[in-house]
C-alpha positions in Angstrom: 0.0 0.0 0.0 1.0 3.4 -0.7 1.0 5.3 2.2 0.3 9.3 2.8 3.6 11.1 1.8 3.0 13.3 4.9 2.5 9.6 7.6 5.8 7.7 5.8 8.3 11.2 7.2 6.7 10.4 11.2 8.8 8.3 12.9 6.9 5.8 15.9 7.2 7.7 19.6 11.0 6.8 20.6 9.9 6.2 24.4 7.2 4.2 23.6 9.0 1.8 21.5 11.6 1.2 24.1 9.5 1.3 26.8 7.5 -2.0 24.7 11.4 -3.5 24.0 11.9 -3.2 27.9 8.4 -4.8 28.6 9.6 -7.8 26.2 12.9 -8.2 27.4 11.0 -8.4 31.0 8.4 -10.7 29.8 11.4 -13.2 29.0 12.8 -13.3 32.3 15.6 -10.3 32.4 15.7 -7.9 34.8 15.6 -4.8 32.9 15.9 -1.3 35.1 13.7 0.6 33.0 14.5 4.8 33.1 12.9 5.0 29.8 9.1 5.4 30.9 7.6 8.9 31.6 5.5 8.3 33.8 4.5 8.0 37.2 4.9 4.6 39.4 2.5 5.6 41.7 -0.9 4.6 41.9 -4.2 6.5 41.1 -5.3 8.1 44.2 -8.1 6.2 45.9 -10.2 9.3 46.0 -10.4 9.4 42.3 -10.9 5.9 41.6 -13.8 5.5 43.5 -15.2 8.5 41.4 -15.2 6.8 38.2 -16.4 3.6 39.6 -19.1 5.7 41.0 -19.9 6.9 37.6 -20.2 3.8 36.2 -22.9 2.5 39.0 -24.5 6.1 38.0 -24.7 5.2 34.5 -22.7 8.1 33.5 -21.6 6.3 30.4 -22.9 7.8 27.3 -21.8 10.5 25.2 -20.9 13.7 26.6 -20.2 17.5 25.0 -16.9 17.3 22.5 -15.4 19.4 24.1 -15.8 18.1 27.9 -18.4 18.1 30.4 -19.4 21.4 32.5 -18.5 19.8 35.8 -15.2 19.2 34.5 -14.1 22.6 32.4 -15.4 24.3 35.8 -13.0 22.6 37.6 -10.4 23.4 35.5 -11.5 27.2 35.0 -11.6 26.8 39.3 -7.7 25.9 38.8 -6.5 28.2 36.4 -7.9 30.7 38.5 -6.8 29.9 42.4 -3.4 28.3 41.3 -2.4 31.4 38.6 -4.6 33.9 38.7 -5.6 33.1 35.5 -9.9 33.9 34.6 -11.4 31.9 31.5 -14.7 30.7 30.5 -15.9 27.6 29.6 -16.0 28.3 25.6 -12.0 28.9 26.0 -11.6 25.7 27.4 -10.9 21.8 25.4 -10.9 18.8 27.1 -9.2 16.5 24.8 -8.3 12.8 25.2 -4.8 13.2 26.8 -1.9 16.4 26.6 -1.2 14.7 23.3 -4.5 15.2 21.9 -4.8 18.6 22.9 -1.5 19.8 21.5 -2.1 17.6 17.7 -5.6 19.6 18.0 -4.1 22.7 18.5 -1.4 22.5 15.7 -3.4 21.0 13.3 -5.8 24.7 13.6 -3.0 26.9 14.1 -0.4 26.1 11.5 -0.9 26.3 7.5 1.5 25.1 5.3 4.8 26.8 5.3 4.5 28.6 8.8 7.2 28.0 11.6 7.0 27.2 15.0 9.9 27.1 17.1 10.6 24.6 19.3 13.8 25.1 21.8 16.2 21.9 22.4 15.9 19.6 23.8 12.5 19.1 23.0 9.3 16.3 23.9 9.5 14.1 21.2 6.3 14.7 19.5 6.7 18.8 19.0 8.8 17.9 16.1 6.0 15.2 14.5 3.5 17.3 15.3 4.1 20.2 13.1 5.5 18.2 10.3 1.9 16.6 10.5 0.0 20.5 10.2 2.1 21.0 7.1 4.3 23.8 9.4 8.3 23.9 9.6 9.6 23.2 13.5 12.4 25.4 13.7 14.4 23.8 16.4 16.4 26.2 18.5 19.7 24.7 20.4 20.0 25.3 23.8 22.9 25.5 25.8 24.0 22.9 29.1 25.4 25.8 30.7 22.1 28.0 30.3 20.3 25.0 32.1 19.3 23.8 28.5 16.4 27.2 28.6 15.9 29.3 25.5 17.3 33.1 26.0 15.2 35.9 24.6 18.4 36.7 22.1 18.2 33.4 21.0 14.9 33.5 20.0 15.0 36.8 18.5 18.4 35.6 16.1 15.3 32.8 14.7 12.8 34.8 13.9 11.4 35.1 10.4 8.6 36.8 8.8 7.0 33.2 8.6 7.5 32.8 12.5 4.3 32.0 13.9 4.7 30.2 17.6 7.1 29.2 20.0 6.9 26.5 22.2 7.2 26.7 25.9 7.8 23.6 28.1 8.3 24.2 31.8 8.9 22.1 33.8 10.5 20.1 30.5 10.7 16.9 29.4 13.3 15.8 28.9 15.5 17.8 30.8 13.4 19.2 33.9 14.1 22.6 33.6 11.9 25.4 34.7 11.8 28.9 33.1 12.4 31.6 36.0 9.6 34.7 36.1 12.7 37.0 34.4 13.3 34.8 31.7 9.8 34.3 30.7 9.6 38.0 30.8 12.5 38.1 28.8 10.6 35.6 26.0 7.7 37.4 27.0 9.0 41.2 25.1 10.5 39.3 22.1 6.7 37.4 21.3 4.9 40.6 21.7 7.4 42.7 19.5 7.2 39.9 16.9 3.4 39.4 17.2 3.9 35.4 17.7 1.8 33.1 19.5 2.8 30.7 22.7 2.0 27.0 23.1 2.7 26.7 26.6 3.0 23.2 27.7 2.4 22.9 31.9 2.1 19.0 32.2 4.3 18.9 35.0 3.5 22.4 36.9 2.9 20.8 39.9 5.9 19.0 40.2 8.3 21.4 41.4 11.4 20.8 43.5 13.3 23.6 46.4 10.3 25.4 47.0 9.8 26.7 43.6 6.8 28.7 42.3 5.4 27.9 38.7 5.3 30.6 36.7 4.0 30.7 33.0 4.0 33.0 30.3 0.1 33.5 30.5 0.6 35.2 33.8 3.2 37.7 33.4 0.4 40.1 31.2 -2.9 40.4 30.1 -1.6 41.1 26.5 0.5 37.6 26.6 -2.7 35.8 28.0 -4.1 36.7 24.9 -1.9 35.3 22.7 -0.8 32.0 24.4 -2.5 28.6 24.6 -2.4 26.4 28.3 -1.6 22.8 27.9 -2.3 20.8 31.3 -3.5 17.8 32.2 -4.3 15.3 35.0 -2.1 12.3 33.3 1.2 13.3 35.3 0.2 15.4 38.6 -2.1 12.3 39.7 -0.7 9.5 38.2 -3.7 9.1 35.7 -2.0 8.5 32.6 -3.9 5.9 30.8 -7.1 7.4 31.8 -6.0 10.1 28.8 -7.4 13.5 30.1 -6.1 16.7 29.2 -6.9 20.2 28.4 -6.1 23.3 26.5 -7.0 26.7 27.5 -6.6 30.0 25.4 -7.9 32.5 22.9 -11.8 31.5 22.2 -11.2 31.2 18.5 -8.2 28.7 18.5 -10.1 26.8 21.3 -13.7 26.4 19.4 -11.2 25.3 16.1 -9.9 23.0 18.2 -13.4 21.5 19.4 -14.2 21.0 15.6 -12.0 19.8 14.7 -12.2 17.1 18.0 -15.9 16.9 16.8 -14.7 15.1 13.6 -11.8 12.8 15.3 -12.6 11.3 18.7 -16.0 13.2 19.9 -15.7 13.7 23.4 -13.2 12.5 25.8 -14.0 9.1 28.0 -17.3 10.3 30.0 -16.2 8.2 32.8 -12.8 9.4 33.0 -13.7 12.6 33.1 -15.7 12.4 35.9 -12.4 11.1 37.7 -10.4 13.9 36.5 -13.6 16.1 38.4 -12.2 14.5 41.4 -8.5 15.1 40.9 -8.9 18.8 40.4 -11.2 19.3 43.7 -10.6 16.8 45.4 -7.9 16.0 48.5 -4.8 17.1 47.2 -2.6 15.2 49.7 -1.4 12.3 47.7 0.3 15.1 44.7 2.5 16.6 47.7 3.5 13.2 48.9 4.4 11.9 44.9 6.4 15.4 45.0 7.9 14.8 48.1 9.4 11.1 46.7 10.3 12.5 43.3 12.6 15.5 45.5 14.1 12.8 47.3 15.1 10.3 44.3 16.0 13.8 42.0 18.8 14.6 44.6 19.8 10.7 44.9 19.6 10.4 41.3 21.6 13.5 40.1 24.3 12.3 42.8 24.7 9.1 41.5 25.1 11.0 37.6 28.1 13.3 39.3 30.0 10.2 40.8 30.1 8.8 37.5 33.8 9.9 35.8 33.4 12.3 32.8 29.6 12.9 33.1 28.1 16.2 33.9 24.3 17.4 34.3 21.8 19.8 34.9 20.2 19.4 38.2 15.8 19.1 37.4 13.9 21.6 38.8 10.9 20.0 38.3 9.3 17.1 36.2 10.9 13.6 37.0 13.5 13.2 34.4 17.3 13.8 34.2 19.3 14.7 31.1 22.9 13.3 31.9 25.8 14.5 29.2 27.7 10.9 28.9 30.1 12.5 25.4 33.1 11.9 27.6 32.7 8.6 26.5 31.7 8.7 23.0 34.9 8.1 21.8 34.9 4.8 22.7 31.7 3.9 21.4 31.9 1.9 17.1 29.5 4.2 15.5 27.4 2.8 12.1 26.1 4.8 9.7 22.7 6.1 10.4 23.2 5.9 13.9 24.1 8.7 16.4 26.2 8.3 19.6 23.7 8.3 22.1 21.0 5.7 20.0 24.8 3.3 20.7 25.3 4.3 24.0 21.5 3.5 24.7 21.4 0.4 23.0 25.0 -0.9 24.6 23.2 0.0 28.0 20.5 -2.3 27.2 22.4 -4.7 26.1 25.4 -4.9 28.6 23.5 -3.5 31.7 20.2 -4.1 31.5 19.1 -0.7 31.7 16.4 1.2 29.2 17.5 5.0 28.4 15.8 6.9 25.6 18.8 8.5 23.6 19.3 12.1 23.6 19.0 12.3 19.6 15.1 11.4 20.1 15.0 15.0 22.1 16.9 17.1 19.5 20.6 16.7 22.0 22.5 13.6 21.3 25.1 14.2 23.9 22.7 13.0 26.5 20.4 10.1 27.6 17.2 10.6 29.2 16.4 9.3 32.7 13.1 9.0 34.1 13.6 8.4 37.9 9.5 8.0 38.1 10.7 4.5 39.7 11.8 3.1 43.4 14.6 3.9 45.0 16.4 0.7 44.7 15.6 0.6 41.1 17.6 3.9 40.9 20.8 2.9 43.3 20.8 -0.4 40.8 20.2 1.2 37.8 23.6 3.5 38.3 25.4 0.7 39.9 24.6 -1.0 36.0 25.8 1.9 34.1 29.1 2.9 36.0 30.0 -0.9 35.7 29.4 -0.7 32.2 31.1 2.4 31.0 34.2 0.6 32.7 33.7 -1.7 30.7 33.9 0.3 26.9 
């Protein structure tokens, strides 16, 4: 079969294919450490369980509004506005079926054909995909280890192009867990109102936040930047609800009713019963999100330890999120690489091999002098899954 010129260019997710070679290697028996898995290993909070088994009894299991129940985009219009200060009404708010969803929505309505949107690296995996996918030319911006891998306002400026549409904020960030200080968002802030451009802002992980840190995003430096910047969240990371696929966009009422139509003539509405749940996570107890923060603090400083002590290797230290984004190019040199492959896709394939241990290859994020660790696992699963690497760069 011939295939859609515009499907054959996008590659399969890179986490998700190793995180189904891990699951096979594990299914045989080996005792794979897996760091390649975004998400967390905590379960659901009992409170919001019992709120979509509550919906089922209640027969709340038909179709609902495309673009997310009341209940639910009242909650979330409730958070925007006690967390940030933030106002918006329900007709600027999208529940979609995951973070994912939202942001394909929102790129497929925003971009034609020839625009550019530019994405700072490293980068989530899918940015990239995703505006290949509207037709629109990702415009990926290097960032510097020494900067804390975070775009600078001159940096974006030296980019811009009378085709520039959007940039692309992620804060806390995956892959490197970063987080964007109120002074350099201001910084961003100056250069995307001078340039008229647009802000896809995505807050997955605001509430994971390390050292007493305040989240801060673009949207609520101004009223004139609110206007012109669309709110990714979701309740996939902050409550350990991934697979119930919940997320939402918030922003300008135009982009956001697009959005819904186009939604309209994809998946309808999100899972009725899930978002009843996601009701629950966003008014409900909040206890269980500071004790999952509390553990991910504890294993980001045992983690980034453990990186130091290894000879040659140098990182950022997370502010947020629950990933690290070790440099290991001190030891590139002794890696044998192919053609068509990159030095981090052979580092992360030798650590599989050799020590058991699943890493997604920097390359995947748009910096192939690192690997990505997720430390959303135990702490003996972290202290063995450094023991494995040390031991195995001794080995090369």
């Amino acid at each position: 079969m011939q295939l859609a010129a515009r499907i054959r260019q996008i590659p399969p997710s890179a986490t998700l294919a190793l995180n189904a070679k891990a699951n096979q290697l594990k299914a045989q028996g080996v005792d794979v450490v897996n760091f390649g898995v975004g998400e967390p290993d905590f379960d659901t909070p009992e409170n919001i369980r019992e709120a979509a088994i509550r919906a089922i009894r209640e027969g709340f299991t038909r179709y609902t509004p495309v673009g997310g129940i009341p209940e639910l985009k009242e909650a979330i219009i409730g958070k925007f506005q006690e967390d940030y200060g933030l106002g918006y009404q329900p007709a600027e708010i999208l529940v979609s079926c995951g973070g994912k969803h939202g942001l394909y929505n929102l790129f497929q309505v925003m971009f034609d054909p020839g625009d550019e949107v530019i994405i700072p690296a490293p980068f989530w995996v899918s940015y990239v995909p995703m505006a290949m996918l509207a037709e629109a030319k990702a415009v990926v911006v290097p960032t510097r280890e020494e900067n804390g891998f975070k775009l600078t306002a001159a940096e974006l400026k030296a980019r811009l192009t009378p085709r520039t549409k959007a940039l692309v904020i992620n804060s806390p960030s995956n892959p490197t867990g970063g987080v964007y200080t109120k002074e350099e968002l201001a910084a961003l802030g100056e250069v995307v109102l001078s340039a008229g451009l647009y802000v896809i802002s995505d807050d997955i992980y605001d509430k994971i936040l390390f050292d007493g840190a305040r989240f801060t995003n673009i949207a609520m430096l101004a009223p004139e930047l609110k206007a012109r910047t669309f709110v990714l969240n979701g309740v996939s990371k902050t409550y350990a609800m991934t697979g119930w696929r919940i997320g939402y966009l918030a922003g300008p009422q135009d982009g956001i009713q697009a959005a819904t139509n186009l939604q309209s003539q994809s998946t309808s509405n999100p899972t009725s019963i899930a978002q009843k749940a996601a009701v629950e996570a966003l008014k409900g107890p909040q206890d269980a999100v500071a004790a999952m923060v509390a553990e991910f603090a504890w294993r980001r400083d045992d983690i980034y330890q453990r990186c130091l002590s290894i000879p040659g290797v140098t990182s950022t230290k997370p502010g947020g999120a629950f990933y690290i984004f070790p440099n290991f190019s001190a030891y590139y040199h002794r890696l044998k690489v192919g053609p068509g492959q990159t030095p981090s896709q052979v580092l992360a394939a030798y650590l599989l091999d050799e020590a058991k241990l699943a890493a997604v290859p920097g390359v995947e994020f748009g910096e192939d002098q690192c690997l990505r660790f997720s430390y959303a696992t135990s702490r003996e699963r972290i202290a063995t899954g450094l023991t494995r690497i040390k031991e195995a760069l001794e080995k090369l």
